[in-house]
PDB file with one MODEL, atoms N, CA, C and O in Angstrom:
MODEL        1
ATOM      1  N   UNK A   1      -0.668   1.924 -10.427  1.00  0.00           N
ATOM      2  CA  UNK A   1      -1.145   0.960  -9.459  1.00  0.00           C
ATOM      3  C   UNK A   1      -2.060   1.689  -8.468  1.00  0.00           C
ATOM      4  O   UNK A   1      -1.570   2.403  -7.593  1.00  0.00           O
ATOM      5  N   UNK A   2      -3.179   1.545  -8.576  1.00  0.00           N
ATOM      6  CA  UNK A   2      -3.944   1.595  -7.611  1.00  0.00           C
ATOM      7  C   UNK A   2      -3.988   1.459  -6.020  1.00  0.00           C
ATOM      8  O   UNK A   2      -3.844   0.359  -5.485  1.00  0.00           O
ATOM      9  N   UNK A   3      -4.217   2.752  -5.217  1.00  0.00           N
ATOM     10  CA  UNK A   3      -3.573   2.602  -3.362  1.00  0.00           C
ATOM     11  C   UNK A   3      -4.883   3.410  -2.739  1.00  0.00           C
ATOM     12  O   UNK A   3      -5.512   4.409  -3.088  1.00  0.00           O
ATOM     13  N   UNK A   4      -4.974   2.475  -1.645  1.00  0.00           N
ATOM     14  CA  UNK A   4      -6.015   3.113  -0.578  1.00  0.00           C
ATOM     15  C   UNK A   4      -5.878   3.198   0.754  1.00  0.00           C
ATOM     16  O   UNK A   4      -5.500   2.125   1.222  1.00  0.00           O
ATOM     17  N   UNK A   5      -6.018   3.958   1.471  1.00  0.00           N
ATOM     18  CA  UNK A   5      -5.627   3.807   2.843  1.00  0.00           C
ATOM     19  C   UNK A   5      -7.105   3.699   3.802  1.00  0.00           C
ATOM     20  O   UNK A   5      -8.218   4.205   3.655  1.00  0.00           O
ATOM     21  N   UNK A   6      -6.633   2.965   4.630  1.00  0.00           N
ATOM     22  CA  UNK A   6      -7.749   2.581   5.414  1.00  0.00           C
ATOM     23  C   UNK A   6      -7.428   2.595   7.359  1.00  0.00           C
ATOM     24  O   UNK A   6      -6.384   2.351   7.963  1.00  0.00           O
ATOM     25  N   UNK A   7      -8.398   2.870   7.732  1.00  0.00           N
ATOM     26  CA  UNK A   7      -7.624   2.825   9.283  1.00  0.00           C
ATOM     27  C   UNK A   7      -8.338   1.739   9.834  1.00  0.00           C
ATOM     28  O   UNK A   7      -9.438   1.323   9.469  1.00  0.00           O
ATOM     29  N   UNK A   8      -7.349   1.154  11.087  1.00  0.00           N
ATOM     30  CA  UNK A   8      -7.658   0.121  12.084  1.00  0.00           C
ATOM     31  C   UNK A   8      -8.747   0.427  12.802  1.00  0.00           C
ATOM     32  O   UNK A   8      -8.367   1.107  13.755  1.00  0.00           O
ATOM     33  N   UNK A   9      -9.963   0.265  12.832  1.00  0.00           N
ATOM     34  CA  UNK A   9     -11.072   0.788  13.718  1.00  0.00           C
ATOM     35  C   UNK A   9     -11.459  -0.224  14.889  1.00  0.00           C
ATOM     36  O   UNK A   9     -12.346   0.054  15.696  1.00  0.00           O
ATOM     37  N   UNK A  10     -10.672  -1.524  14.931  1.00  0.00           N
ATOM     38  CA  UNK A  10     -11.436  -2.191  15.808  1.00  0.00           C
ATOM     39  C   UNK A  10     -10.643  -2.634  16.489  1.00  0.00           C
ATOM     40  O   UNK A  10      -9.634  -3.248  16.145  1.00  0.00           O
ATOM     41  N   UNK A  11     -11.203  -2.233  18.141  1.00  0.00           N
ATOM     42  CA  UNK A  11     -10.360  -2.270  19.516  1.00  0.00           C
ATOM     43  C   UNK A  11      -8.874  -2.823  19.615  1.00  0.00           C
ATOM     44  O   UNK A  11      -7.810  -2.252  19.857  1.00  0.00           O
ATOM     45  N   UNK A  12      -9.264  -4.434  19.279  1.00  0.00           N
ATOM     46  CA  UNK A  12      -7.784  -5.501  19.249  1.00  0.00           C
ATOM     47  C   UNK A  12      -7.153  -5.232  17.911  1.00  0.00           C
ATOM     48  O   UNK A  12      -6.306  -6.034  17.515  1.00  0.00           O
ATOM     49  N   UNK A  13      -7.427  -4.331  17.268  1.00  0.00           N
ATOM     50  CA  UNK A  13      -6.127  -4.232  15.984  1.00  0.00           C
ATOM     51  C   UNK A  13      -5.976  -5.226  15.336  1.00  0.00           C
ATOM     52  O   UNK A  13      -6.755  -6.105  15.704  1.00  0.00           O
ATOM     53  N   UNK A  14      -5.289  -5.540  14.474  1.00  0.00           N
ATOM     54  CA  UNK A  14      -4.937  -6.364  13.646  1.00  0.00           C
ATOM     55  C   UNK A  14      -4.773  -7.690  13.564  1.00  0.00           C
ATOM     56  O   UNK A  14      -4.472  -8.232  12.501  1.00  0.00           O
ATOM     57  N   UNK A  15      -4.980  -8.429  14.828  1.00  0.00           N
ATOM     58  CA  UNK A  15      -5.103  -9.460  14.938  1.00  0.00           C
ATOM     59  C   UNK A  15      -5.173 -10.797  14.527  1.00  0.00           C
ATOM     60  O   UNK A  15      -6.017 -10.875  13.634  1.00  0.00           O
ATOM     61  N   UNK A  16      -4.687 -11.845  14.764  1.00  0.00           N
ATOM     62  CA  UNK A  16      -5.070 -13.433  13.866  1.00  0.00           C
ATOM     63  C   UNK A  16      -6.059 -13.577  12.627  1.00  0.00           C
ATOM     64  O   UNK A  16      -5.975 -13.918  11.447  1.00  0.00           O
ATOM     65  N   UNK A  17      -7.171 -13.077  13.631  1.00  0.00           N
ATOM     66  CA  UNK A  17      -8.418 -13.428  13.052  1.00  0.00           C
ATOM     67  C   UNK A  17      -8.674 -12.095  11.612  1.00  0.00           C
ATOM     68  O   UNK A  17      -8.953 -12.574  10.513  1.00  0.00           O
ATOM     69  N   UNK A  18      -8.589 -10.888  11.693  1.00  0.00           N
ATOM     70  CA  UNK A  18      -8.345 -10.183  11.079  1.00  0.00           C
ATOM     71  C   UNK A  18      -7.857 -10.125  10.159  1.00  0.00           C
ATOM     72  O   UNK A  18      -8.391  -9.755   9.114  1.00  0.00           O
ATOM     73  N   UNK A  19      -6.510 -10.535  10.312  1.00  0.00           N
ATOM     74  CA  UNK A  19      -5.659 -10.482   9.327  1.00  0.00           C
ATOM     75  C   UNK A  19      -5.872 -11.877   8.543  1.00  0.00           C
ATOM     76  O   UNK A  19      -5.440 -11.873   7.390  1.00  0.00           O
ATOM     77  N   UNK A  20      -6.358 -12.841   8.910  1.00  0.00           N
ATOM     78  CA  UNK A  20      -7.082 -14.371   8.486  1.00  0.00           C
ATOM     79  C   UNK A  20      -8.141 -13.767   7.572  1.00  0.00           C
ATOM     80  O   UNK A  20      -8.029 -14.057   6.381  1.00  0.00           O
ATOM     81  N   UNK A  21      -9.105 -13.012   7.912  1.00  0.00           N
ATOM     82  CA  UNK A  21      -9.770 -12.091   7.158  1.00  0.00           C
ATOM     83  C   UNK A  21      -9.675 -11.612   5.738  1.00  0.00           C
ATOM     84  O   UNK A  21     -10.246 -11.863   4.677  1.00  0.00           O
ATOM     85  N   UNK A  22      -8.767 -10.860   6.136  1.00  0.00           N
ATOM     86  CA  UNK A  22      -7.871 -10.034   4.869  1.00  0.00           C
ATOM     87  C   UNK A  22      -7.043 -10.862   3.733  1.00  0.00           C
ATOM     88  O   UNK A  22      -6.988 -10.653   2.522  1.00  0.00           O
ATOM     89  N   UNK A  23      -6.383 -11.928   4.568  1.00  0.00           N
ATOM     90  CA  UNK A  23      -5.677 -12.831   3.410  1.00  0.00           C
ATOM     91  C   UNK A  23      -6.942 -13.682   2.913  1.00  0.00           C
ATOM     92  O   UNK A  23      -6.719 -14.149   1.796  1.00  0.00           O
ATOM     93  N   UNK A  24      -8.332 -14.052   3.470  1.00  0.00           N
ATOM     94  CA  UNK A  24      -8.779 -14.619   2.638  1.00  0.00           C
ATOM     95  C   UNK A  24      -9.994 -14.054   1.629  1.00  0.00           C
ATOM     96  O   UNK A  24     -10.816 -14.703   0.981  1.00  0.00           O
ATOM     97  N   UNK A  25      -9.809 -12.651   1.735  1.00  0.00           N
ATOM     98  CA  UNK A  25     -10.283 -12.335   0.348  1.00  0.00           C
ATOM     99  C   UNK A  25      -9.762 -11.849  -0.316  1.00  0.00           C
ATOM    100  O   UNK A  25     -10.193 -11.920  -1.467  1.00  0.00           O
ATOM    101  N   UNK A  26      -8.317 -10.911  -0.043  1.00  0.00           N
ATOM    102  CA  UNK A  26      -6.987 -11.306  -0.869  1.00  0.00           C
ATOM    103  C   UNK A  26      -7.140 -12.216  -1.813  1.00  0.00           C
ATOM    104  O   UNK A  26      -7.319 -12.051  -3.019  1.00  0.00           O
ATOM    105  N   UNK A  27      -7.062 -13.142  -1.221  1.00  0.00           N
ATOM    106  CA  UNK A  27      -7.035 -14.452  -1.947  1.00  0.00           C
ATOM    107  C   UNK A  27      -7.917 -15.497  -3.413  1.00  0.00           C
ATOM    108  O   UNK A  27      -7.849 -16.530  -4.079  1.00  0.00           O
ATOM    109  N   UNK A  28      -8.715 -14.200  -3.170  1.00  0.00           N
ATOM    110  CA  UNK A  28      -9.872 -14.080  -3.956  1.00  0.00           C
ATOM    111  C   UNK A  28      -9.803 -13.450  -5.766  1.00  0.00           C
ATOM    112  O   UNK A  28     -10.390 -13.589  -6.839  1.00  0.00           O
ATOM    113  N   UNK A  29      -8.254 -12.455  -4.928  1.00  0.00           N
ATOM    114  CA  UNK A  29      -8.397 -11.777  -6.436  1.00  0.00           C
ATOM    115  C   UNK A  29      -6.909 -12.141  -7.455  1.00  0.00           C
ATOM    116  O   UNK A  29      -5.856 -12.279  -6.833  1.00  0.00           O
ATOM    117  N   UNK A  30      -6.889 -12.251  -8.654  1.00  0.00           N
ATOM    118  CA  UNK A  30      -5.577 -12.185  -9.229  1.00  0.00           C
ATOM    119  C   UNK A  30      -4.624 -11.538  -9.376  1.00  0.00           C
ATOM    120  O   UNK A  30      -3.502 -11.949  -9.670  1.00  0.00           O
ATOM    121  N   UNK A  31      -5.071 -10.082  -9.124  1.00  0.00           N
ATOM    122  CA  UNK A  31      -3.549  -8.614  -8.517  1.00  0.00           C
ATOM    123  C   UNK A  31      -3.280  -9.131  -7.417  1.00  0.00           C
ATOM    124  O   UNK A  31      -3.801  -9.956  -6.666  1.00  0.00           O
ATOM    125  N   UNK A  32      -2.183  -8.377  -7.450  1.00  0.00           N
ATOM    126  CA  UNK A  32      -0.942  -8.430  -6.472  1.00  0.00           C
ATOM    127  C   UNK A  32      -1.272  -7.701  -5.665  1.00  0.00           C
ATOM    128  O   UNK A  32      -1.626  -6.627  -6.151  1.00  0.00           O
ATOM    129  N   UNK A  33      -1.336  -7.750  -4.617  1.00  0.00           N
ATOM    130  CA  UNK A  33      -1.802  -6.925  -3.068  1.00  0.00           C
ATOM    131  C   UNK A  33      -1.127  -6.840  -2.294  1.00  0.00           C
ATOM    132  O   UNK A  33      -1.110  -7.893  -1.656  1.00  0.00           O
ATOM    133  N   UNK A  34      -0.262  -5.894  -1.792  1.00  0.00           N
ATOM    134  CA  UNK A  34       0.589  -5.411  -0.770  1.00  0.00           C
ATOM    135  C   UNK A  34      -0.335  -4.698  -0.090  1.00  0.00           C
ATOM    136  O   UNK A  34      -1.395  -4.362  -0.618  1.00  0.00           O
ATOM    137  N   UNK A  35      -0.018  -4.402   1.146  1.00  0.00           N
ATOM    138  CA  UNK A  35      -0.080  -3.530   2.336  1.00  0.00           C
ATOM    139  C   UNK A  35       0.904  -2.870   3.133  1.00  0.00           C
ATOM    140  O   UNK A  35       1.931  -3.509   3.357  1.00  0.00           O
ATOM    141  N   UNK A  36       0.794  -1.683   3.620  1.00  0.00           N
ATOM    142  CA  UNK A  36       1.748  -0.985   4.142  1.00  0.00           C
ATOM    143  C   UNK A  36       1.535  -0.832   5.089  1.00  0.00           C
ATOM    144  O   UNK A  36       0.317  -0.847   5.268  1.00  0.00           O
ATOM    145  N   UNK A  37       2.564  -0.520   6.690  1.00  0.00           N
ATOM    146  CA  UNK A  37       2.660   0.211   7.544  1.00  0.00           C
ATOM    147  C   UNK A  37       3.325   0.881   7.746  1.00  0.00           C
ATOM    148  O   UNK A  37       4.312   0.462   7.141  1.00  0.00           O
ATOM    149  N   UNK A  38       3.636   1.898   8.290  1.00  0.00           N
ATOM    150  CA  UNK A  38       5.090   2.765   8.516  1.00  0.00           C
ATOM    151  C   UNK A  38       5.869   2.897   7.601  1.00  0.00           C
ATOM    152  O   UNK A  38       5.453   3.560   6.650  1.00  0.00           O
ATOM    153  N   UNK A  39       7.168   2.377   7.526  1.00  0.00           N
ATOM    154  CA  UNK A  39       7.943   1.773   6.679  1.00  0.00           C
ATOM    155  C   UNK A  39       7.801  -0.170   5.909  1.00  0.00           C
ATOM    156  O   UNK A  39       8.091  -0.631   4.805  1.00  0.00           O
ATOM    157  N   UNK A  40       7.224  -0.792   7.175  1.00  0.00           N
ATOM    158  CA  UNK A  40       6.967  -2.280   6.286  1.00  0.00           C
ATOM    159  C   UNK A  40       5.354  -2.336   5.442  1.00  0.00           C
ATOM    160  O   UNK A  40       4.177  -1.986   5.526  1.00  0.00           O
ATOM    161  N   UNK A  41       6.232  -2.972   4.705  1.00  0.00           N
ATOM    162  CA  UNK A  41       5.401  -3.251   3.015  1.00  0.00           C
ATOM    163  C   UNK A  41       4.734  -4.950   2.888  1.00  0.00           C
ATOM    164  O   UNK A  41       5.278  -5.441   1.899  1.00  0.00           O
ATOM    165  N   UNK A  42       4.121  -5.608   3.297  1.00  0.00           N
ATOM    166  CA  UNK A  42       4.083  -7.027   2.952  1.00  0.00           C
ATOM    167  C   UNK A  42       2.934  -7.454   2.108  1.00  0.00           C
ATOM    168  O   UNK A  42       1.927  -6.776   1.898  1.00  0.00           O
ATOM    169  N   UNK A  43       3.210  -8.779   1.593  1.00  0.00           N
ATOM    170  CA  UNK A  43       2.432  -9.252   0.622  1.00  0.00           C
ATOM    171  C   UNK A  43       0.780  -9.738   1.328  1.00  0.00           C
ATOM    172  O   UNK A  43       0.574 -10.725   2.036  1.00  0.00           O
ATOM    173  N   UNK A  44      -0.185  -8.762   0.897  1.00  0.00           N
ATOM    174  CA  UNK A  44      -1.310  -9.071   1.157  1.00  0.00           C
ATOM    175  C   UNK A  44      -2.174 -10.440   1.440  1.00  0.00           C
ATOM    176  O   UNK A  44      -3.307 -10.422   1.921  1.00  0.00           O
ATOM    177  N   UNK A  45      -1.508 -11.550   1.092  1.00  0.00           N
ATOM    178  CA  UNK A  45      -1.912 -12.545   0.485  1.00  0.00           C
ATOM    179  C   UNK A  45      -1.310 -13.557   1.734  1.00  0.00           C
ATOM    180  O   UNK A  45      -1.653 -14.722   1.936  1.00  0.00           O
ATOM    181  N   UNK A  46      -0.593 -12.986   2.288  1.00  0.00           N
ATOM    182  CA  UNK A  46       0.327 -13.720   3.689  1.00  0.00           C
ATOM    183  C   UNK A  46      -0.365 -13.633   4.880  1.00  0.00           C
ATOM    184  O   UNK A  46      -0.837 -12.703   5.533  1.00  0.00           O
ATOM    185  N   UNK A  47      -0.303 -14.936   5.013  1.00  0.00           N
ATOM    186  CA  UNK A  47      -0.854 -14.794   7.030  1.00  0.00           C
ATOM    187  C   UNK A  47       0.050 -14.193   7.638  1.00  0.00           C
ATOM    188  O   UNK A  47      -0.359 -13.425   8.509  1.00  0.00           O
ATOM    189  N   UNK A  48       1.549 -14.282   7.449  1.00  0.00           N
ATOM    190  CA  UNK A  48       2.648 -14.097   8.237  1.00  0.00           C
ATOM    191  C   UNK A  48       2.836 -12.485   8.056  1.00  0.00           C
ATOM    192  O   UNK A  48       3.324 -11.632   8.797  1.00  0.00           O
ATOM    193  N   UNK A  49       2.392 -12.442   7.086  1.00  0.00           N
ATOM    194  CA  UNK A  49       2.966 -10.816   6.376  1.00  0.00           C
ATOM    195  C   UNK A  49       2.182 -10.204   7.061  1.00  0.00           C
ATOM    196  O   UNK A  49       2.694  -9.689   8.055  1.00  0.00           O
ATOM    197  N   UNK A  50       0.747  -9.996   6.877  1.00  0.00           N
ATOM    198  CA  UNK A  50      -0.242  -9.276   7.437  1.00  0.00           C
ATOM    199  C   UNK A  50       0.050  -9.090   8.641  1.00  0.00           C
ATOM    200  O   UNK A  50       0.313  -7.926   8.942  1.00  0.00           O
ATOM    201  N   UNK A  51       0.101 -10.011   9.598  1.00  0.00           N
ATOM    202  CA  UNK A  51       0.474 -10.332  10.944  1.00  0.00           C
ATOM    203  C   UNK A  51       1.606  -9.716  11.746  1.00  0.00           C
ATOM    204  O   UNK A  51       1.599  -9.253  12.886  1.00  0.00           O
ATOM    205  N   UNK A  52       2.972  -9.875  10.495  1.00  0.00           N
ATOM    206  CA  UNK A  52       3.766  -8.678  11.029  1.00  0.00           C
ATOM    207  C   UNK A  52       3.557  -7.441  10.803  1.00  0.00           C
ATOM    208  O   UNK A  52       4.618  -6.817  10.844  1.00  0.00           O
ATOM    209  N   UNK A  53       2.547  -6.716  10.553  1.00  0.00           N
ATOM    210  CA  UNK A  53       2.162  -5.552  10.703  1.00  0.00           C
ATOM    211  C   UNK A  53       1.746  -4.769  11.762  1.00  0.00           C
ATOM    212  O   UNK A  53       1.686  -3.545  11.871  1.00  0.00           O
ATOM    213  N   UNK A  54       1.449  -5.723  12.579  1.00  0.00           N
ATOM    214  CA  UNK A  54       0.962  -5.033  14.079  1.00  0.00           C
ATOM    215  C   UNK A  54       0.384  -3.813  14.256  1.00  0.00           C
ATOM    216  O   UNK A  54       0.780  -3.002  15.094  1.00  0.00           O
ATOM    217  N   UNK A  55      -0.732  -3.598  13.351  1.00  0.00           N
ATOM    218  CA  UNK A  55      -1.412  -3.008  13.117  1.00  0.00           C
ATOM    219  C   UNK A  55      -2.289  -2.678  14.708  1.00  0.00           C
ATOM    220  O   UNK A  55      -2.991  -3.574  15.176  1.00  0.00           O
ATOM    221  N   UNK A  56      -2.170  -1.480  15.355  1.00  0.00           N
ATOM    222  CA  UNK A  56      -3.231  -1.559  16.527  1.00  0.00           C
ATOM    223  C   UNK A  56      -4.553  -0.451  16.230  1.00  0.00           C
ATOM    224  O   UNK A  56      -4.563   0.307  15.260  1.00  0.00           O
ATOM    225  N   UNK A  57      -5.267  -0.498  16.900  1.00  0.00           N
ATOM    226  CA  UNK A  57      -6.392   0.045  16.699  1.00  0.00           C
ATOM    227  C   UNK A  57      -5.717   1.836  16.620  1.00  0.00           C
ATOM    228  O   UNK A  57      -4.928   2.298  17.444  1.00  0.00           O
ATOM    229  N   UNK A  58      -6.243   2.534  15.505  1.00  0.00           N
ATOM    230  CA  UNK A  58      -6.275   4.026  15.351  1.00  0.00           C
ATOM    231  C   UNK A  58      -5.374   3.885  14.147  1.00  0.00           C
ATOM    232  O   UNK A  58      -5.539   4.806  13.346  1.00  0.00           O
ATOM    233  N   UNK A  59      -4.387   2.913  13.759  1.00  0.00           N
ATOM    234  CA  UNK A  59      -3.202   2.940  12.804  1.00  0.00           C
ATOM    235  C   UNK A  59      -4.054   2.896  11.479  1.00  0.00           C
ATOM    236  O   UNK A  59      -5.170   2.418  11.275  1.00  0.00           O
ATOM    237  N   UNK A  60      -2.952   3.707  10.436  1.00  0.00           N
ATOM    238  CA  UNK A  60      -3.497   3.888   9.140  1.00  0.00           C
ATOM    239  C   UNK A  60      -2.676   2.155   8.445  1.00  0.00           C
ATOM    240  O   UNK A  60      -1.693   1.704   9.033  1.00  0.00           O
ATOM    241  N   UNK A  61      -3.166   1.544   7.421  1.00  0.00           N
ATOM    242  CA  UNK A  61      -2.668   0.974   6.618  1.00  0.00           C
ATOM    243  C   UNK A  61      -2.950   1.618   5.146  1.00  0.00           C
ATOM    244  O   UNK A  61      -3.878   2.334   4.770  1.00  0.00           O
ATOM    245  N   UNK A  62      -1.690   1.050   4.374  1.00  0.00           N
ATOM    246  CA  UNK A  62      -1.935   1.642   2.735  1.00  0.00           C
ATOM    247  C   UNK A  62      -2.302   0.072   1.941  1.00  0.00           C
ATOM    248  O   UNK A  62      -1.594  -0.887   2.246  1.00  0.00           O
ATOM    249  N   UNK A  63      -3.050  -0.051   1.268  1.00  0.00           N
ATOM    250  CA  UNK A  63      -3.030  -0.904   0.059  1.00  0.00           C
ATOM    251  C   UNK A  63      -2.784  -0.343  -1.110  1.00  0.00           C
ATOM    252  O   UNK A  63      -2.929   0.796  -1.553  1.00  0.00           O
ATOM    253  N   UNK A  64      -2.270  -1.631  -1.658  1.00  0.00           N
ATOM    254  CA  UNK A  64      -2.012  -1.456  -3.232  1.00  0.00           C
ATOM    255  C   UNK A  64      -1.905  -2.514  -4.086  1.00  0.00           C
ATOM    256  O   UNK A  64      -1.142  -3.481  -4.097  1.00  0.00           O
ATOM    257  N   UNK A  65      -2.922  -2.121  -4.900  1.00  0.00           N
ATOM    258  CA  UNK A  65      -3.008  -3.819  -5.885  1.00  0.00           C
ATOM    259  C   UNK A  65      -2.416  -3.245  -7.408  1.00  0.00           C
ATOM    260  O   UNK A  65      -2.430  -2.054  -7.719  1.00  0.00           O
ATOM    261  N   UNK A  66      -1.904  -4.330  -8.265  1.00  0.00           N
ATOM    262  CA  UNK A  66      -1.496  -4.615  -9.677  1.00  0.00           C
ATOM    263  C   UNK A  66      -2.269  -5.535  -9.799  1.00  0.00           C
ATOM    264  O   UNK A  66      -2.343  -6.502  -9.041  1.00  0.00           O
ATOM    265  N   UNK A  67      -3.156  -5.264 -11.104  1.00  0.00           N
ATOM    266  CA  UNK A  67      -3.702  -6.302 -11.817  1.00  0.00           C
ATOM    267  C   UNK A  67      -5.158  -6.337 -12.579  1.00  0.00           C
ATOM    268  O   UNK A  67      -5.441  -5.296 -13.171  1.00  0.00           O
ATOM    269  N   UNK A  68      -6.027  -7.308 -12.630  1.00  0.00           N
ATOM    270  CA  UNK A  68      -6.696  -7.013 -13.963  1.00  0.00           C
ATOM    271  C   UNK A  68      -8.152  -6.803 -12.795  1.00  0.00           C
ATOM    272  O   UNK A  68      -9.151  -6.687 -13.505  1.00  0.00           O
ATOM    273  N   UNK A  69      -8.438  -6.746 -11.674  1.00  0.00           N
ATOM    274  CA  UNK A  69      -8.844  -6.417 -10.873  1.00  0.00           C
ATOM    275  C   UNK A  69      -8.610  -5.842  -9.268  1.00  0.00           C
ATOM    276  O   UNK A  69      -8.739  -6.383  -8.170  1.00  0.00           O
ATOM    277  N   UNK A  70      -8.304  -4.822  -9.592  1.00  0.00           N
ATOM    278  CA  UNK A  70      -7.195  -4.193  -8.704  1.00  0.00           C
ATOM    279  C   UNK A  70      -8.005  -3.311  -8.344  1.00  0.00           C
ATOM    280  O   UNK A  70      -7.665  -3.162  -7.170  1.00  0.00           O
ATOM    281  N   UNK A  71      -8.938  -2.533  -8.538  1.00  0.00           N
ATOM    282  CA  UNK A  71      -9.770  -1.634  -8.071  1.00  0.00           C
ATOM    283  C   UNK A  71     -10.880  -2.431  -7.376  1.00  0.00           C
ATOM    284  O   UNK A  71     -11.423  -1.694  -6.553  1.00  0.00           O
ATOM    285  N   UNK A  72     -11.297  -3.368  -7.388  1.00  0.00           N
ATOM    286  CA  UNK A  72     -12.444  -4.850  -6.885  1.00  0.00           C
ATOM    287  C   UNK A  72     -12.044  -4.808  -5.250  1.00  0.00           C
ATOM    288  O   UNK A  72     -12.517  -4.473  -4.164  1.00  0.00           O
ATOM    289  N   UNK A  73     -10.544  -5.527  -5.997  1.00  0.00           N
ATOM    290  CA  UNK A  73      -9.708  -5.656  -4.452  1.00  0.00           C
ATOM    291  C   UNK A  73      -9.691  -4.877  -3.671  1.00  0.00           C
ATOM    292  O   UNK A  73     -10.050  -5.453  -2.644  1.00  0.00           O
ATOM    293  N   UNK A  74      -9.445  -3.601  -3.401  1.00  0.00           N
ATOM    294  CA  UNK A  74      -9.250  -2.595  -2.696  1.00  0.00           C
ATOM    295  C   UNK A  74     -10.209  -2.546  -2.343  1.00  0.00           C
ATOM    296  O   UNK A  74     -10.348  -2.704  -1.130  1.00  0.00           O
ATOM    297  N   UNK A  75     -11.398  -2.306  -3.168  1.00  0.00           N
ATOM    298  CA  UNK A  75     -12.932  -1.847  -2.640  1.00  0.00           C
ATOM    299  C   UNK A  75     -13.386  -2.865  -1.673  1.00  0.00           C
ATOM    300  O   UNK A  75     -14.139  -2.696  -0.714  1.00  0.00           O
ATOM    301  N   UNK A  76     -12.750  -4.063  -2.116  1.00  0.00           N
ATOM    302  CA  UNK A  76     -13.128  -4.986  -0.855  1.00  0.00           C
ATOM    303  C   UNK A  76     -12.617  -5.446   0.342  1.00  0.00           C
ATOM    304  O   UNK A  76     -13.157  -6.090   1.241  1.00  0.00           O
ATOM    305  N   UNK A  77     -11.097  -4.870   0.177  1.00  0.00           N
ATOM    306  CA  UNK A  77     -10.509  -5.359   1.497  1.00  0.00           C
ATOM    307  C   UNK A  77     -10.372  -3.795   2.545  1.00  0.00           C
ATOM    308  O   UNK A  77      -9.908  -3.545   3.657  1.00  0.00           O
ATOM    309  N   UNK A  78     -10.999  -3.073   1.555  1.00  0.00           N
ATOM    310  CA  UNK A  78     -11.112  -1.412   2.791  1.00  0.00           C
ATOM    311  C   UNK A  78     -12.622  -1.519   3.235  1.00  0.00           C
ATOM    312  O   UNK A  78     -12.996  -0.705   4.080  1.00  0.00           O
ATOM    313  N   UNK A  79     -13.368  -2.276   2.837  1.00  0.00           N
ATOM    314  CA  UNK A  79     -15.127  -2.663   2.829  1.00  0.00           C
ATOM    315  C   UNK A  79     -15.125  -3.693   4.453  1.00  0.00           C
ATOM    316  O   UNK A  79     -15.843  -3.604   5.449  1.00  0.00           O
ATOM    317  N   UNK A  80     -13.989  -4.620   4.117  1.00  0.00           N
ATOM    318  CA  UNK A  80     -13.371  -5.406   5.620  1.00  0.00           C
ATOM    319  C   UNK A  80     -12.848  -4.841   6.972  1.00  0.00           C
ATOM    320  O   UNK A  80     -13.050  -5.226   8.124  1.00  0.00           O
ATOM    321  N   UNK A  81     -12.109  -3.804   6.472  1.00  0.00           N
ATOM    322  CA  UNK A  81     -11.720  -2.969   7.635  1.00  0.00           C
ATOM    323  C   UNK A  81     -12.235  -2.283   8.257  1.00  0.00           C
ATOM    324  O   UNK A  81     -12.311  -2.297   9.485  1.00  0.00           O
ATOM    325  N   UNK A  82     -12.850  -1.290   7.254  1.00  0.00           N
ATOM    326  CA  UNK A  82     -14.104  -0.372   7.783  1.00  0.00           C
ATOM    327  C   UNK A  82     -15.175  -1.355   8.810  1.00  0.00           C
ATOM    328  O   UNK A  82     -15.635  -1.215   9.943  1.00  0.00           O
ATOM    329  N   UNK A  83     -15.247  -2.084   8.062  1.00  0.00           N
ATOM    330  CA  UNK A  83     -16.341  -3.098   8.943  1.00  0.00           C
ATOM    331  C   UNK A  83     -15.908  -3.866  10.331  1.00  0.00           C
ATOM    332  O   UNK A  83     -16.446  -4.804  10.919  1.00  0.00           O
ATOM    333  N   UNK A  84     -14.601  -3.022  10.658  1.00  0.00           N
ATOM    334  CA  UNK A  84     -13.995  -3.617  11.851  1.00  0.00           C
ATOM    335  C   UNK A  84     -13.679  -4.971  11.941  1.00  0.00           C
ATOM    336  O   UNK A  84     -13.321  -5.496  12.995  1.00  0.00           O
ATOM    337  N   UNK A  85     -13.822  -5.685  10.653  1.00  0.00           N
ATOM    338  CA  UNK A  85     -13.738  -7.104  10.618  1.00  0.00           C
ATOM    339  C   UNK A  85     -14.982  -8.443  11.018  1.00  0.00           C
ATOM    340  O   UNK A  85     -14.896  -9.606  11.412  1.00  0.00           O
ATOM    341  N   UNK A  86     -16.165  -7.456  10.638  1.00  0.00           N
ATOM    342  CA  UNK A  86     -16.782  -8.055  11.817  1.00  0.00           C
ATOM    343  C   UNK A  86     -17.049  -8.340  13.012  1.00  0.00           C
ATOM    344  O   UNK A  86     -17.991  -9.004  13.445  1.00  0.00           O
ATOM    345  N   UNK A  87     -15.629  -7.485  13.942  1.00  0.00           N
ATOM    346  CA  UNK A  87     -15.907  -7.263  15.111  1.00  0.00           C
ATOM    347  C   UNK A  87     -16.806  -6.246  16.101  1.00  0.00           C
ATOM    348  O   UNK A  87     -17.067  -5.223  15.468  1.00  0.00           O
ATOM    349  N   UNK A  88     -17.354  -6.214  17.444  1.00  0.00           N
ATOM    350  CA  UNK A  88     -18.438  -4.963  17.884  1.00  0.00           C
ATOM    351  C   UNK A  88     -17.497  -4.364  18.172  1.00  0.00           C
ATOM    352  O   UNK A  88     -17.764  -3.172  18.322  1.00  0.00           O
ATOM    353  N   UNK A  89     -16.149  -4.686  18.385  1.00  0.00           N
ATOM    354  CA  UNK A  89     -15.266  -3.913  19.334  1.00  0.00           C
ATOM    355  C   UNK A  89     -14.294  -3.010  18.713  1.00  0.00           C
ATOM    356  O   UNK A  89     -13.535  -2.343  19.415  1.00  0.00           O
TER     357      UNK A  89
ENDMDL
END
């Protein structure tokens, strides 16, 4: 299974909108997408999940996808982060 780590680069962290972000291009692919923090693991694909991550700005997250595009995924939801989400901040 395929894993990438990516860091929080933008000011407000992980946020609604962010993590709204992330689940909707998640959502995009047919692997299975988890994310990690610390010790919690949640399903990529969750508003709720993402959200309890409380991800703040400087924090590492891990991804990890299963599936028949699982390397796509990653490339695109670390392509989101890096990009601060679209945020300047």
């Amino acid at each position: 299974m395929p894993e990438r780590s990516a860091q929080i680069l933008n000011r407000s962290g992980l946020h609604a909108r962010p993590a709204a972000e992330i689940v909707k291009a998640a959502a995009k692919f047919k692997s299975d997408i988890t994310i990690a923090r610390d010790d919690v693991e949640v399903n990529g694909k969750s508003i709720m999940g993402v959200m309890m991550l409380a991800a703040e700005f400087g924090s590492t997250v891990t991804l990890k996808a299963d599936g028949p595009d699982a390397d796509q995924a990653l490339e695109t939801l670390c392509t989101i982060i890096a990009g601060k989400f679209g945020e300047s901040t």
